[in-house]
N, C-alpha and C positions, 0 to 999 in steps of 0.2 A: 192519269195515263196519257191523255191526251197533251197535257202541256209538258211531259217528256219527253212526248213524241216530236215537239214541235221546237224544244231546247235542242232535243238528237241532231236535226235537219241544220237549227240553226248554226250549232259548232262545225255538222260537217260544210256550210256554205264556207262561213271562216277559211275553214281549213284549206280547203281545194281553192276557194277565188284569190288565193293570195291576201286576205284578211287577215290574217294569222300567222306569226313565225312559227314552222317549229324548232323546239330547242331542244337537242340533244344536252343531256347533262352531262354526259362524258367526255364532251369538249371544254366544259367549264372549269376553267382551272383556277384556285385560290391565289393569285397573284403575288401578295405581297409575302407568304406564308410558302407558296414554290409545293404544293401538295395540292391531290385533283379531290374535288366534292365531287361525287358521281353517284349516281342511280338508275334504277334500271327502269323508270316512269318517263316520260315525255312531256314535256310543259308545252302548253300553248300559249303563245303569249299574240296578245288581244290586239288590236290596233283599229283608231288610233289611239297612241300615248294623250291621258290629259294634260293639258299645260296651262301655261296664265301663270302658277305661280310662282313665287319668291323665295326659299330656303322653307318650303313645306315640310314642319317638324313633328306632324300627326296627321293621323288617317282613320277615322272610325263609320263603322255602318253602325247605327244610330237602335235604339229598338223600335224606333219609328219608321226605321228602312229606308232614310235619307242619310244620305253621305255626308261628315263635316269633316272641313280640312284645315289643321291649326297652318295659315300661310304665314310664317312668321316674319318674313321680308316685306310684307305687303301693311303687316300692322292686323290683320283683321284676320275672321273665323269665317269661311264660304260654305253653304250648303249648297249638295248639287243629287240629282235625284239617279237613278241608279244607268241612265243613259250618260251620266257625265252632262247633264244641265245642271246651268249654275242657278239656284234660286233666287238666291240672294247673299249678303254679309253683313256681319256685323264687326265694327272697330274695337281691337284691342291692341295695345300694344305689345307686340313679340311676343303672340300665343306660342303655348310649346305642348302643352298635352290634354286631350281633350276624354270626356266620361259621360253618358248618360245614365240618367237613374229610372228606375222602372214605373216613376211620374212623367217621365219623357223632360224633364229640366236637366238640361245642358250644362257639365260642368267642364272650366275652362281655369288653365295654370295659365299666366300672362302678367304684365307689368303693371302699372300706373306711375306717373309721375306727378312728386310734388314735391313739398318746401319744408327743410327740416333748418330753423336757425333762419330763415330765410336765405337757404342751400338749398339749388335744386335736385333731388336725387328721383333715383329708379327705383322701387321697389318690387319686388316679387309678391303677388298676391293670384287669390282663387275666387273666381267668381261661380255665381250658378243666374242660370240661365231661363228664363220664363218661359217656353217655348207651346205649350199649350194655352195660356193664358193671350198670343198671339196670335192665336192657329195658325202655329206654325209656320211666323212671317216672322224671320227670323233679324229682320232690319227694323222691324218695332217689338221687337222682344225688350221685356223689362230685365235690367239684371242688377244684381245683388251682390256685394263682396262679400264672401265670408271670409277672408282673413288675406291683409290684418283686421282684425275685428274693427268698423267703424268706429269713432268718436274715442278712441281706447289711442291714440297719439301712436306716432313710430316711434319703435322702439331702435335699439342697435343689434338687436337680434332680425331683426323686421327690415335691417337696413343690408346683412351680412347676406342672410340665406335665401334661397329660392328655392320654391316648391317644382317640383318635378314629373311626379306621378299622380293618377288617380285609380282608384279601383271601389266599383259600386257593386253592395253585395243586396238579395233577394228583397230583404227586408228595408230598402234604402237608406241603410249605414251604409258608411265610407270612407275609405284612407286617403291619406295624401300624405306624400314623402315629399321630405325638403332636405336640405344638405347647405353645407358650409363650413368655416373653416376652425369653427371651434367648436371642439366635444371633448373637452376635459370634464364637463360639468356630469356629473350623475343622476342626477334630477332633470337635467332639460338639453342633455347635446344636441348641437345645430344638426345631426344627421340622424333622422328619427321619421318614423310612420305616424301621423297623427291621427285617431278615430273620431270617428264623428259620426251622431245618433242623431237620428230626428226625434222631436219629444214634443210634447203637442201645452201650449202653452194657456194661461187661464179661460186667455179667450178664446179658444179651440182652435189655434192657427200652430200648424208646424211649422219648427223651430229647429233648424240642422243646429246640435248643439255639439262643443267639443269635449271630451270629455276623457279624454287624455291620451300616452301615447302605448301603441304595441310593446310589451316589455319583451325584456330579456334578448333583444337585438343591439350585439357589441356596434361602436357608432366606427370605429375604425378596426371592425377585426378584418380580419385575409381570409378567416373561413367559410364557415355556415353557420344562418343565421347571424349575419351580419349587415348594418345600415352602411354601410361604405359607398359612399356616393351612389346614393338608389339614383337608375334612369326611368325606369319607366316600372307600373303596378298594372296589372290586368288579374280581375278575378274570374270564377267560373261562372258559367250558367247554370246554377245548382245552389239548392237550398242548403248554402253553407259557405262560411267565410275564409275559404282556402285563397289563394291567391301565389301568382306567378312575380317574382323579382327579379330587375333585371341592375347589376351594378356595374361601376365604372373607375372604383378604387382600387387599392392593392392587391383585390382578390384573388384565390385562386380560382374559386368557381362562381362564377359571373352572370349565371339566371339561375335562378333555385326556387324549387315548388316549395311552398310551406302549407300545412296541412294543421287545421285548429284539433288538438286532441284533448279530452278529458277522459281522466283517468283518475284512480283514486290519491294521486302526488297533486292531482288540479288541474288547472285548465291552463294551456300552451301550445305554443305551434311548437312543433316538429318538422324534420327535412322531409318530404315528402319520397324526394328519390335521393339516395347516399350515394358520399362519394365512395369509390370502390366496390359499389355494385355491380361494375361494367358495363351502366347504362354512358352511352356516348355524353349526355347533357350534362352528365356532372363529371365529366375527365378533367383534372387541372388544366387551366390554361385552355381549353377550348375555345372562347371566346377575347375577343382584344377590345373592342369597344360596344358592345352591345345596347342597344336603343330604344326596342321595344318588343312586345310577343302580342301575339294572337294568338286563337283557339279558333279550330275547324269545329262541323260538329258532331265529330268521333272522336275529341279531345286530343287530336293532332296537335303537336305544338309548335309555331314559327316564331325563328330568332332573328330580326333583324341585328344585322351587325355590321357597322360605317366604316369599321377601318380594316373589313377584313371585304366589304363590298358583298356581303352574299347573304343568302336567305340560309337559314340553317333550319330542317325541317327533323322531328322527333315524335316518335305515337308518344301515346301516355303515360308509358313505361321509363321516358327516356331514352328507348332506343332509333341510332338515325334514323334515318330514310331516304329523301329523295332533298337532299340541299344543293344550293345551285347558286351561283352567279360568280364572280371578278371582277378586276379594270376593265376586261372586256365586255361587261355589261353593262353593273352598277359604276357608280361614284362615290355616293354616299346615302346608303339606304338608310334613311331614317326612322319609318315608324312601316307595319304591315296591319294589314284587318285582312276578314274575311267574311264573305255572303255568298251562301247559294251557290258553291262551289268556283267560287273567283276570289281568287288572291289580289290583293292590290298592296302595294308597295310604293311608297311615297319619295323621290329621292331627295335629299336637299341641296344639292348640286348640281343638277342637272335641272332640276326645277322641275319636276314631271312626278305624275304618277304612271305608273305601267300597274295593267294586270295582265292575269295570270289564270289558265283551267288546265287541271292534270287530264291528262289522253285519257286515263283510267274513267274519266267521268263522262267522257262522251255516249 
């Protein structure tokens, strides 16, 4: 009671000292699109804007309650603690999406450079992240590539694709979508969800192992249940391996809940919300480049979207709610999270993070 009491006080200082914009969302107009996102909630929107970084292409609160932010101009991963201090970094080349698992190890989509033919190339690889093993110094964290799988050579599939997403479920299994420019193949298209189990090896040490990939996801369909240029993977907080997709291909519907069912045909995911149910999140065409989701925690759902500049906000049903922004805000909102009733939004064009508290929470 008391530290709500003292949260109350503190949003209303914001509010009234000029701390805080408010934003009406019925001024916010969809720019490039020429139709208004509106709602009937009020955002406050926080200040100051964090800055320092360089084409910032993720944004996560961590389950360790520390902020990491893939700065992908910068080369490196920055942790910053929920004041907007920065702890520390560590170097990667051109992170892009970042995951924690419920060991608190840090997982990170990013590059490395080496010599193929004695050719120097870029490759797309996923690391994980020691970050308890350091406590939590995140500049002498030990880390680990798990793919490409060391001492295993590059391959030319290893040279084509780049991984994109992560999504860590209860049990510390985990997906990661990569994409690229061949999927003729039926057995291994380059646009695929890959799983991966940890399994505990002779010597008692876990072993994130892979162990193949989500089936029955078309690698260029346009509809549902489709790998079509996956951008980003976000799962639930809940004991079960449902998970939110957000795509960047020919699709018509461009974030889609998949729901794991067993039934007596077997075991598959299903569309979670269909299209033609007249939930707003699966309407053809609602989204143009969408980038990343987060989950509130009354299973709210937010759409970052770069080329439409706005936060696209849905309950759990898929129905809208209060989405918000433009040219007149955004630039290019790349990735969003959420903690504790603050949104944050990363943009990579402006090089900022902005947050975010609905009036309704004050």
């Amino acid at each position: 009671m008391k530290k709500s009491f003292y949260l109350v006080i503190l949003f209303l200082l914001i509010l009234f000292s000029g701390c805080g914009e408010k934003l009406d969302l019925s001024v916010f107009q969809d720019d490039k699109q020429g139709s208004n996102i509106t709602g009937d909630t009020v955002y406050i929107k926080l200040t100051p804007d964090w800055e320092g970084f360089n084409q910032p292409e993720d944004i996560l609160v961590g389950k360790d309650i520390f902020i990491y932010v893939a700065d992908k101009g910068n080369d490196r991963v920055v942790m910053l603690n929920l004041n907007g201090d920065v702890l520390g970094n560590l170097p990667f080349k051109q992170p892009v999406e970042l995951a924690q698992d419920y060991r608190l190890n840090l997982l990170v989509c990013a590059k490395f450079d080496t010599l193929v033919n004695n050719v120097p190339v870029s490759v797309s690889a996923v690391y994980k992240v020691n970050m308890t093993g350091a406590n939590h110094n995140i500049a002498s964290a030990s880390v680990t590539r798990l793919l490409p799988k060391p001492g295993a050579g590059i391959t030319e599939m290893d040279r084509r694709i780049e991984y994109t997403g992560l999504a860590v479920f209860y049990n510390n299994s985990f997906y990661v979508s990569r994409r690229g420019p061949n999927n003729g193949s039926f057995v291994d298209p380059d646009n695929s969800i890959l799983i991966f189990l940890p399994k505990e090896s002779p010597a008692g040490e876990r072993i994130d192992t892979l162990i193949g990939r989500v089936p029955l996801l078309e690698p260029t369909g346009t509809g549902i249940l489709s790998a079509n240029r996956i951008s980003s993977l976000t799962a639930f907080n809940a004991r079960n391996i449902d998970f939110i997709m957000t795509l960047q291909g020919e699709n018509a519907f461009k974030t889609q809940v998949l729901t794991y069912v067993i039934s007596q045909q077997g075991e598959q995911y299903e569309i979670k919300i269909r299209p033609g149910s007249g939930e707003e999140l699966m309407k053809a065409g609602k989204f143009l480049m969408p980038e990343d989701v987060t989950l509130d925690r009354s299973g709210n759902i937010y759409v970052a979207d770069s080329q439409k500049d706005s936060i696209y906000v849905f309950n759990s049903f898929g129905d809208e709610l209060n989405s918000f922004g433009g040219l007149s805000f955004f630039r290019e909102p790349s990735a969003v999270a959420h903690f504790d009733r603050t949104l944050y939004v990363a943009d990579r064009q402006l090089n900022k993070i902005f947050r975010f508290t609905l009036s309704t929470e004050l």
